[in-house]
N, C-alpha and C positions, 0 to 999 in steps of 0.2 A: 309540594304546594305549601305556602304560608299564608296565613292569617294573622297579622300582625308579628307577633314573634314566636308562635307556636306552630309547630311544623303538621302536617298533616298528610294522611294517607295520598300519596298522587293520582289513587285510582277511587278516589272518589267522584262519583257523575255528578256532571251538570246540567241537570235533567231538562232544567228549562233553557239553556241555550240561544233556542232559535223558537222561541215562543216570543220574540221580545222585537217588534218594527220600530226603527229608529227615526221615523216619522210620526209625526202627528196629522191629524187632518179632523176636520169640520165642514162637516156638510148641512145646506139648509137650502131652502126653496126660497126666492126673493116672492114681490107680490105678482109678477107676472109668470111666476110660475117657472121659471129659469134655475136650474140647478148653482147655487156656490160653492166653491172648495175653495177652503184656504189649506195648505197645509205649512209645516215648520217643521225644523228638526228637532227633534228631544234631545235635551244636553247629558241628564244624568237621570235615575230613578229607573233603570235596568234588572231584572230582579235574577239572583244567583241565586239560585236552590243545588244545595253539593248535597246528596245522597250517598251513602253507605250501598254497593250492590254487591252481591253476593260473595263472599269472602274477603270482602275490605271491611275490618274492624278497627274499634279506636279505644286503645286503653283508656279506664277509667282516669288516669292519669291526668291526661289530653283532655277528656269530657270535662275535670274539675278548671282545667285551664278557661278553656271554651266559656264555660260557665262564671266564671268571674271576670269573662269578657259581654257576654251578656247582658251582665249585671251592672254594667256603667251606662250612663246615661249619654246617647248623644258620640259615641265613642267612636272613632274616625279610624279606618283603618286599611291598612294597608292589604291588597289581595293579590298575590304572586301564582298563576296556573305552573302547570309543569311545562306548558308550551311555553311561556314568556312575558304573558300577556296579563299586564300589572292594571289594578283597576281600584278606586277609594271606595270603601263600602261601608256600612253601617248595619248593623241587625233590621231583617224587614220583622216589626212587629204588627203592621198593621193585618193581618187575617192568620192568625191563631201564633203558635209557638215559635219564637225563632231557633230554636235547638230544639231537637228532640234526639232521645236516648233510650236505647231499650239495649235489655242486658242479653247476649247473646244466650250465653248457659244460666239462669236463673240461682241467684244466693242470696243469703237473708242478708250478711254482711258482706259487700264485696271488696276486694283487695283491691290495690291500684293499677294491678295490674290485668284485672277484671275486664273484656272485650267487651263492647257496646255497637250495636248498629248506629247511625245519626245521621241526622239531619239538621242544615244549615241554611235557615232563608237569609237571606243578605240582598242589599240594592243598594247600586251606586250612587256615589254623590262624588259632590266637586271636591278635589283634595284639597289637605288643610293648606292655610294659607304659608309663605314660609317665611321665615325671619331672618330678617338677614343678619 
């Protein structure tokens, strides 16, 4: 699996999946009382959550990567599964962390080589544009 150019565990989950209807819809009452539905398809804003489960860890290494990917603003990127299936993503910040990292074995200073569990919110967006 990749995330832009940093490679990542292939066995990390993507817990939310199939929590995600690729329709929209709107529902309301008119004044006679008649039910309306409109619905549309959602083009992008898909949310990726990749989890850590139980024995998939990620060197500190990788975490300091991640993290200076984080840390850009607006940052467009490229998402490659192990299955094939390539998607443009951006950190979801909107409801709390988009990384999180916890140290597997606990140390005051840890090495880079140091295992962390993690977590990845991410949501698609439209890919960059391209130039010719």
């Amino acid at each position: 699996m990749m995330l832009d150019s940093i490679e990542l565990d292939d066995q990390l989950e993507w817990t939310d999946e199939f929590d995600w209807d690729a329709v929209a819809q709107e529902q309301e009452h008119s004044i006679t009382g008649a039910l309306l539905v409109q619905e549309g398809l959602k083009q992008y804003g898909r949310p990726i959550t990749l989890k850590s489960n139980g024995g998939v860890w990620t060197p500190l290494s990788v975490v300091r990567q991640l993290e200076a990917l984080r840390d850009q603003r607006l940052k467009v990127m490229p998402l490659v599964l192990p299955d094939g299936r390539e998607f443009s993503v951006i950190f979801n910040r909107a409801d709390g962390p988009s990384l999180k990292a916890t140290q597997v074995f606990r140390t005051v200073n840890p090495a880079p080589e140091e295992i962390y569990d993690i977590e990845l919110r991410l949501i698609t967006v439209a890919p960059p544009p391209t130039t010719p």
